[in-house]
Every structure is written in C-alpha cells, then in structure tokens.
C-alpha positions as CSV (number, residue, x, y, z in Angstrom):
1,X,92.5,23.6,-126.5
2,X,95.1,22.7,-128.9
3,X,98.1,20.8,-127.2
4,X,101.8,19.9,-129.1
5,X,103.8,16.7,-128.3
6,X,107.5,16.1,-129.5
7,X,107.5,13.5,-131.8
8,X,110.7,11.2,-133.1
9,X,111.4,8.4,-135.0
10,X,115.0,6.5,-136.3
11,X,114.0,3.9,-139.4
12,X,115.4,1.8,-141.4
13,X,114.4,0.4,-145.0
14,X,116.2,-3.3,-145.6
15,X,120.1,-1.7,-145.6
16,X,118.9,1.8,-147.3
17,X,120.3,4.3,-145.3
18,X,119.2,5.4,-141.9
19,X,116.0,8.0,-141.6
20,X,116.0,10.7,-138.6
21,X,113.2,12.2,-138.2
22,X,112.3,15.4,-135.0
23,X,109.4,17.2,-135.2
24,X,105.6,17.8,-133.8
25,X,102.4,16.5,-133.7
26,X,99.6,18.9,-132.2
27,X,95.9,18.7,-132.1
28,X,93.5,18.3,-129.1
29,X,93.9,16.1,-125.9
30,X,91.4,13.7,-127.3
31,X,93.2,13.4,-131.1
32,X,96.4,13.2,-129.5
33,X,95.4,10.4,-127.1
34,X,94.3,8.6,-129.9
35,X,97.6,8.3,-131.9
36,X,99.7,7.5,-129.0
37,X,97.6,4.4,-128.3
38,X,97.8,4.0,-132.2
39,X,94.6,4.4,-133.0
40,X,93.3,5.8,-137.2
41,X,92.5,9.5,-137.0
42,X,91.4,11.6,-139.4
43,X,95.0,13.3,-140.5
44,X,93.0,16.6,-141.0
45,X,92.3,16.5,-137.3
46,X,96.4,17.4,-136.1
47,X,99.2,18.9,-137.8
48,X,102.5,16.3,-138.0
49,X,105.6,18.0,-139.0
50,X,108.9,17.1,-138.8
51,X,112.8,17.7,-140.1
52,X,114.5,14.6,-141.9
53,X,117.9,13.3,-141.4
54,X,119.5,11.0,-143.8
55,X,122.1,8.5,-142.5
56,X,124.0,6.4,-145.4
57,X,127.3,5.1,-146.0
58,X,126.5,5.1,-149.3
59,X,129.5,7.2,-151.4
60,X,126.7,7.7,-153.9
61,X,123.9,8.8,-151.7
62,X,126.4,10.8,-149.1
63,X,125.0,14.5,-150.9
64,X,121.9,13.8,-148.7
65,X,123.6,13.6,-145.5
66,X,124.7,17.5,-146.2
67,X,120.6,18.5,-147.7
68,X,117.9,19.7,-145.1
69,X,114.4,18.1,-145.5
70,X,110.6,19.6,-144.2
71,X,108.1,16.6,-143.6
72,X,104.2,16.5,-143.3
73,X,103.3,12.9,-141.7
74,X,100.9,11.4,-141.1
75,X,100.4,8.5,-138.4
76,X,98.6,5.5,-139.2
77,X,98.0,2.3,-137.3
78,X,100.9,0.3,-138.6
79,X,102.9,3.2,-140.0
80,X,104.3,6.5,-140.1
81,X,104.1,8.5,-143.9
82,X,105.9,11.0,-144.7
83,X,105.9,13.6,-147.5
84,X,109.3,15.1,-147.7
85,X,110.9,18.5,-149.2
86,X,114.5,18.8,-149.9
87,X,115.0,22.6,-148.7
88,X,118.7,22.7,-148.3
C-alpha cells in the first residue's frame, strides 16, 4: 500500500531570500515512518515533490518572486535537497 503525506518546509540561507516549499512525499507506511523519525532511506524508495516559492527583498532577484518552480527532493538525515525547475 502506497500512502502520501503533505510535506512543507520555510528556509532560509544566511540573508538570501526566503525558500517556500508545499508538496508530497509518498511511499509505503514503513518508508514513510522512516523519514519522519529522520531516518537515511533509499530516495528510490518514495516520490518527494514539491512547488517552490521564492521570498526576497532583493530589487535584483524580485523576477523570481513572479516565476513558478517543480522540485524533486530528497530527504536526508540533516537535510532536505532539492532539484528545482523554473516552469513559469
């Protein structure tokens, strides 16, 4: 049985501009269990997707506050990575 849990995250690098991100996480029970207690999984064991927001007060970075990006993720034990597309 495959089950889906919301995931979302608000992160900051030093005073970069603010990252949103929304999206899901779904694999088994068992694979699930194991990231919420922060465990290393195998990423090809669950699918992480999410959208990406961009925060900034930045005049030269504001264009990415207006652009719409797809993630993959991945979760590991002291971190979350992201791949991110610029769709929009």
């Amino acid at each position: 049985m495959t089950r889906t849990t919301p995931a979302a995250a608000t992160g900051t690098a030093t005073s970069a501009p603010r990252i949103h991100a929304k999206g899901l996480r779904t694999g088994s029970a068992e694979v699930l269990k194991q990231l919420q207690l922060g465990e290393d999984v195998d990423p090809h064991s669950y699918v992480f997707r999410t959208t990406v927001q961009i925060e900034t007060a930045s005049p030269g970075l504001a264009h990415l506050q207006q652009a719409l990006f797809l993630a993959a993720a991945q979760r590991q034990t002291t971190a979350v990575r992201y791949r991110a597309y610029r769709v929009g």
